[in-house]
PyMOL commands that place a pseudoatom at each C-alpha (Angstrom):
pseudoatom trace, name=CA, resn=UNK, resi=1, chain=A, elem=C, hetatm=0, pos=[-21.350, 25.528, -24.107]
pseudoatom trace, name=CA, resn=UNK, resi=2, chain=A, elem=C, hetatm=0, pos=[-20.595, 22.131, -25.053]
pseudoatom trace, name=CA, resn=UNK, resi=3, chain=A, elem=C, hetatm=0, pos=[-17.401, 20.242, -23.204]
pseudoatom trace, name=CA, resn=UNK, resi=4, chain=A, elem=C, hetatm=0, pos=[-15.645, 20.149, -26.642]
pseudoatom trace, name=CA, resn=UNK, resi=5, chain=A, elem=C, hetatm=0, pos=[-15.472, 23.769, -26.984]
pseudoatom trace, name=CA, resn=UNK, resi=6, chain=A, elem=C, hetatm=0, pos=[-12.922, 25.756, -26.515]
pseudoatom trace, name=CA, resn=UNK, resi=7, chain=A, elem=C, hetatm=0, pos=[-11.595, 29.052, -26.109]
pseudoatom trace, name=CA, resn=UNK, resi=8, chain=A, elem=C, hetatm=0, pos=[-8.244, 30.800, -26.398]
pseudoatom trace, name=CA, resn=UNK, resi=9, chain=A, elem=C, hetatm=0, pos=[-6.114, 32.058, -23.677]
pseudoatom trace, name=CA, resn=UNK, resi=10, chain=A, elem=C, hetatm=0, pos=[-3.364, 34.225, -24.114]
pseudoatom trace, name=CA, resn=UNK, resi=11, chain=A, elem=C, hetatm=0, pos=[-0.581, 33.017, -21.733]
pseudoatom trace, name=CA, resn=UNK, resi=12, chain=A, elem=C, hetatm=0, pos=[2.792, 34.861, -20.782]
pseudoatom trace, name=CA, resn=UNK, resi=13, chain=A, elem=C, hetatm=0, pos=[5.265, 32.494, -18.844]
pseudoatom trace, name=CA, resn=UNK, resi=14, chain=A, elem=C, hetatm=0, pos=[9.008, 32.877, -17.276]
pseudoatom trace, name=CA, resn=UNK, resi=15, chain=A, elem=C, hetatm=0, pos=[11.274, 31.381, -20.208]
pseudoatom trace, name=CA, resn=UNK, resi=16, chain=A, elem=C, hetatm=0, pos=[12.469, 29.208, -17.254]
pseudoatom trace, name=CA, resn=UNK, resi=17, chain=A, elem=C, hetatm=0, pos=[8.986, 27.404, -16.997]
pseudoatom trace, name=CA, resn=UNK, resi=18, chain=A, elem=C, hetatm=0, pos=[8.578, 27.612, -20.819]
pseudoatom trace, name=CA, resn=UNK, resi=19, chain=A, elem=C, hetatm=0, pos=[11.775, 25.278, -20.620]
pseudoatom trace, name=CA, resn=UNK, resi=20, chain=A, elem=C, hetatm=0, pos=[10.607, 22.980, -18.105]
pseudoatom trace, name=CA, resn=UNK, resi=21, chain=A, elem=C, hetatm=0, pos=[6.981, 22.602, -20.036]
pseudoatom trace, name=CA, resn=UNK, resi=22, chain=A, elem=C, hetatm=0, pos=[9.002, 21.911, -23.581]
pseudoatom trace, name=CA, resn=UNK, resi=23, chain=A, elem=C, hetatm=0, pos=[10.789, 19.157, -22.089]
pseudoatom trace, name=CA, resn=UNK, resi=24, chain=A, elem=C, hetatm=0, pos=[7.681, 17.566, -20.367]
pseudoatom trace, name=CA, resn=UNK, resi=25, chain=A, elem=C, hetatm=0, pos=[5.816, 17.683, -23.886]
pseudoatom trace, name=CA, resn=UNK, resi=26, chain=A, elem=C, hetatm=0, pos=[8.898, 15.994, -25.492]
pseudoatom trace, name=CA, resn=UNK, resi=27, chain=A, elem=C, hetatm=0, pos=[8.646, 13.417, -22.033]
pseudoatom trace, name=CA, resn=UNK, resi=28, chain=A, elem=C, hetatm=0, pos=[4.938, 12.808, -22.905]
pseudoatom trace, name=CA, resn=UNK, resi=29, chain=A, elem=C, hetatm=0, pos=[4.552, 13.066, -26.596]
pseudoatom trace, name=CA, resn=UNK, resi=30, chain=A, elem=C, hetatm=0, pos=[1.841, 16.204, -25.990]
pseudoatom trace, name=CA, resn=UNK, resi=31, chain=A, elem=C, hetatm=0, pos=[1.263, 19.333, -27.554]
pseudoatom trace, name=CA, resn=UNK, resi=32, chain=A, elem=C, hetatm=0, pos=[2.215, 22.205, -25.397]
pseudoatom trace, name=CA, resn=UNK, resi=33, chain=A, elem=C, hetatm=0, pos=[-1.385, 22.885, -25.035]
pseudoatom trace, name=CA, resn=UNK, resi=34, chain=A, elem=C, hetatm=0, pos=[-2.683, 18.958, -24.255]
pseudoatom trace, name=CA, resn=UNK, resi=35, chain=A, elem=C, hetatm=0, pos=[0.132, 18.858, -21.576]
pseudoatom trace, name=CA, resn=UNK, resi=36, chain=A, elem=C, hetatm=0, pos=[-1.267, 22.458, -20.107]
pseudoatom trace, name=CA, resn=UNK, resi=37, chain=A, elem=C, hetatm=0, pos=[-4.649, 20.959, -19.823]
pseudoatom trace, name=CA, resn=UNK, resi=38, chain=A, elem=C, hetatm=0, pos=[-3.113, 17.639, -18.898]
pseudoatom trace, name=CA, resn=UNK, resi=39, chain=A, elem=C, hetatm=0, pos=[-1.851, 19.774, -15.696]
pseudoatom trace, name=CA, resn=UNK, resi=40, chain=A, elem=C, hetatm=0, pos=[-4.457, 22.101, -14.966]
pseudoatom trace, name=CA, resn=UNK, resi=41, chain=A, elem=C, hetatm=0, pos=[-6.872, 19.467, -14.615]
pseudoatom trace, name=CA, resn=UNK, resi=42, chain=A, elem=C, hetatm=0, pos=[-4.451, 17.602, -12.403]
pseudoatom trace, name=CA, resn=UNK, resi=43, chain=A, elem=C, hetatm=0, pos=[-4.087, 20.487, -10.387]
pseudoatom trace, name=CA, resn=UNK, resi=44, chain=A, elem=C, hetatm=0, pos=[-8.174, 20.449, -9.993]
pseudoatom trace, name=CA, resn=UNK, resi=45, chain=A, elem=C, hetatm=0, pos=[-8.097, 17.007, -9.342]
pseudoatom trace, name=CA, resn=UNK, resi=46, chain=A, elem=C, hetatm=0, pos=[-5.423, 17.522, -6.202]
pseudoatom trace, name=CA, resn=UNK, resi=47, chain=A, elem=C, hetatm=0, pos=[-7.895, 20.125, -4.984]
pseudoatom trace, name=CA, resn=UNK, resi=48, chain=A, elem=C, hetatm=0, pos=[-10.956, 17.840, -4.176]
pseudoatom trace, name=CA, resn=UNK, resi=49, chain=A, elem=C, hetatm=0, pos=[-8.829, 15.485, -3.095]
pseudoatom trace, name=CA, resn=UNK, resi=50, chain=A, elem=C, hetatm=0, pos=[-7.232, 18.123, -0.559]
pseudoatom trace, name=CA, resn=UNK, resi=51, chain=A, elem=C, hetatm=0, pos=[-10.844, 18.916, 0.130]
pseudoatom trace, name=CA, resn=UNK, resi=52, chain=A, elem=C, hetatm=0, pos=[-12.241, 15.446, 0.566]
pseudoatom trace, name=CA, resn=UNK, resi=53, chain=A, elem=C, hetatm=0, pos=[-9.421, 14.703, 3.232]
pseudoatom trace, name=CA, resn=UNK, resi=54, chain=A, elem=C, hetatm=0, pos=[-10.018, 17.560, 5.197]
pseudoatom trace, name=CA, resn=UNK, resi=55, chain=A, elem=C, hetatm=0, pos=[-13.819, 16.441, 5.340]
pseudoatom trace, name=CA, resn=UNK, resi=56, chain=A, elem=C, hetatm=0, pos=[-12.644, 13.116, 6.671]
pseudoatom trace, name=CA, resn=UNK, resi=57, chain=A, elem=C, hetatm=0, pos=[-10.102, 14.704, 8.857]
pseudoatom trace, name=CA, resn=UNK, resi=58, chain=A, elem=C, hetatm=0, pos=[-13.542, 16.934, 10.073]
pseudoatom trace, name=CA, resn=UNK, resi=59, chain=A, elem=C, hetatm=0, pos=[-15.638, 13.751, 10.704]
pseudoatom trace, name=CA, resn=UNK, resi=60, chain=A, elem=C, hetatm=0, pos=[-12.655, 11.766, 12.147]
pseudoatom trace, name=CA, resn=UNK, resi=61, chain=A, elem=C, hetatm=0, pos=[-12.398, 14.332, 14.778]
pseudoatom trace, name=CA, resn=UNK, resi=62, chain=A, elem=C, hetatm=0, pos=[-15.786, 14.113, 15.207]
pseudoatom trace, name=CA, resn=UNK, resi=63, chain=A, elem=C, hetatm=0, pos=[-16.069, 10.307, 16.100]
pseudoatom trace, name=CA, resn=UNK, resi=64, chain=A, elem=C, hetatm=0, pos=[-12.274, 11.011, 18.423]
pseudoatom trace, name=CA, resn=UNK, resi=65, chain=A, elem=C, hetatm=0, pos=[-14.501, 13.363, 20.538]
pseudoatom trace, name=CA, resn=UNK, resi=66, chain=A, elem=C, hetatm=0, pos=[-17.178, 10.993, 20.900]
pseudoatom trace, name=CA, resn=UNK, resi=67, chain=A, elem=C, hetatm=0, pos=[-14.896, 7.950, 22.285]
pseudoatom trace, name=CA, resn=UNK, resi=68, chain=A, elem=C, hetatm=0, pos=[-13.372, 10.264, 24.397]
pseudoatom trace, name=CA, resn=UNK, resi=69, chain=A, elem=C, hetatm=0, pos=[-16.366, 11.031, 25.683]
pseudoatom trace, name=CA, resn=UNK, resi=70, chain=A, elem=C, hetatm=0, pos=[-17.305, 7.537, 26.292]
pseudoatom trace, name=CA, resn=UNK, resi=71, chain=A, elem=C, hetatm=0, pos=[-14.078, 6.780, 27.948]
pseudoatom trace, name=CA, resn=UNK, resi=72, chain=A, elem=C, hetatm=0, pos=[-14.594, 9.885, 30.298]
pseudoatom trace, name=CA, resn=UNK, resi=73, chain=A, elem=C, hetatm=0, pos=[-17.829, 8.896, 31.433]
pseudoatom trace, name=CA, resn=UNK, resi=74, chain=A, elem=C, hetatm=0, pos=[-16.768, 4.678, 31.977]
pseudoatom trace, name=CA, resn=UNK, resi=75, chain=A, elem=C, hetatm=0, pos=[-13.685, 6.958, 33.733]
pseudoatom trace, name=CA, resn=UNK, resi=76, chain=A, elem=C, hetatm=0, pos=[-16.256, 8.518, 35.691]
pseudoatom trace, name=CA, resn=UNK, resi=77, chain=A, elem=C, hetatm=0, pos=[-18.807, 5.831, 36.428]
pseudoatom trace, name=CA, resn=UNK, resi=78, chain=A, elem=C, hetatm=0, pos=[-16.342, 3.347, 37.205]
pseudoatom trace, name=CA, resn=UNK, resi=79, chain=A, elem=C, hetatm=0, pos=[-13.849, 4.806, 38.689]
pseudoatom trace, name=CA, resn=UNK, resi=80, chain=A, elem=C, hetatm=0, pos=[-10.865, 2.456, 37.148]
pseudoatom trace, name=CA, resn=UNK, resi=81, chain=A, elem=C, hetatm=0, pos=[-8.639, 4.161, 35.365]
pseudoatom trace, name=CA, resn=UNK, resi=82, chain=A, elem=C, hetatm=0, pos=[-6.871, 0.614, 34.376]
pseudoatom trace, name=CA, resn=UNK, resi=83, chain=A, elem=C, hetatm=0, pos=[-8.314, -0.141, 30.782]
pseudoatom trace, name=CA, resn=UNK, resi=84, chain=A, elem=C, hetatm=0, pos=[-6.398, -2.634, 28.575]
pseudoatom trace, name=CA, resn=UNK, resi=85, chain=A, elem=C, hetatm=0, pos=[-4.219, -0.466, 26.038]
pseudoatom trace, name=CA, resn=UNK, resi=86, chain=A, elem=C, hetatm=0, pos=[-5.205, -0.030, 22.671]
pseudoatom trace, name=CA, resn=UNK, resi=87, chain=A, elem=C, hetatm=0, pos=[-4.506, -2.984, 20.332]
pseudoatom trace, name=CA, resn=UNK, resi=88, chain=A, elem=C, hetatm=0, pos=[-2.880, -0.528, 18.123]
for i in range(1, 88): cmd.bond("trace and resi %d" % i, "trace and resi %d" % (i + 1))
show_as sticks, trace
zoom trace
């Protein structure tokens, strides 16, 4: 299926949010169904995003757990508990 294809979708809405997507289509200058896709693939788009920062989030705990580590074992080898704060 090519990406210009399309099929149709039956769609039943509150009248509320049938409002609400009216006026955004007369904010925009879209067709009720260009500012649907408009959205939808927005919504997609917030997804990976969501999903990309919770891979960094992942590896940034990650790397924490190693300096921690380090700073454990100069703790330990040491014995000086008196490091310079963190520049930050």
């Amino acid at each position: 299926m090519s990406e210009s294809a399309t099929v149709q979708f039956k769609l039943n809405m509150p009248v509320s949010l049938r409002e609400r997507l009216d006026a955004a289509c007369q904010s925009s200058g879209r067709s009720v169904t260009a500012e649907i896709i408009s959205r939808l693939e927005k919504s997609f788009e917030k997804d990976d995003d969501y999903l990309n920062a919770l891979a960094n989030i992942d590896e940034l705990m990650v790397r924490m757990e190693a300096l921690e580590k380090i700073v454990a074992d100069l703790d330990h080898f040491t014995g000086r508990r008196d490091f310079p704060a963190a520049p930050f």
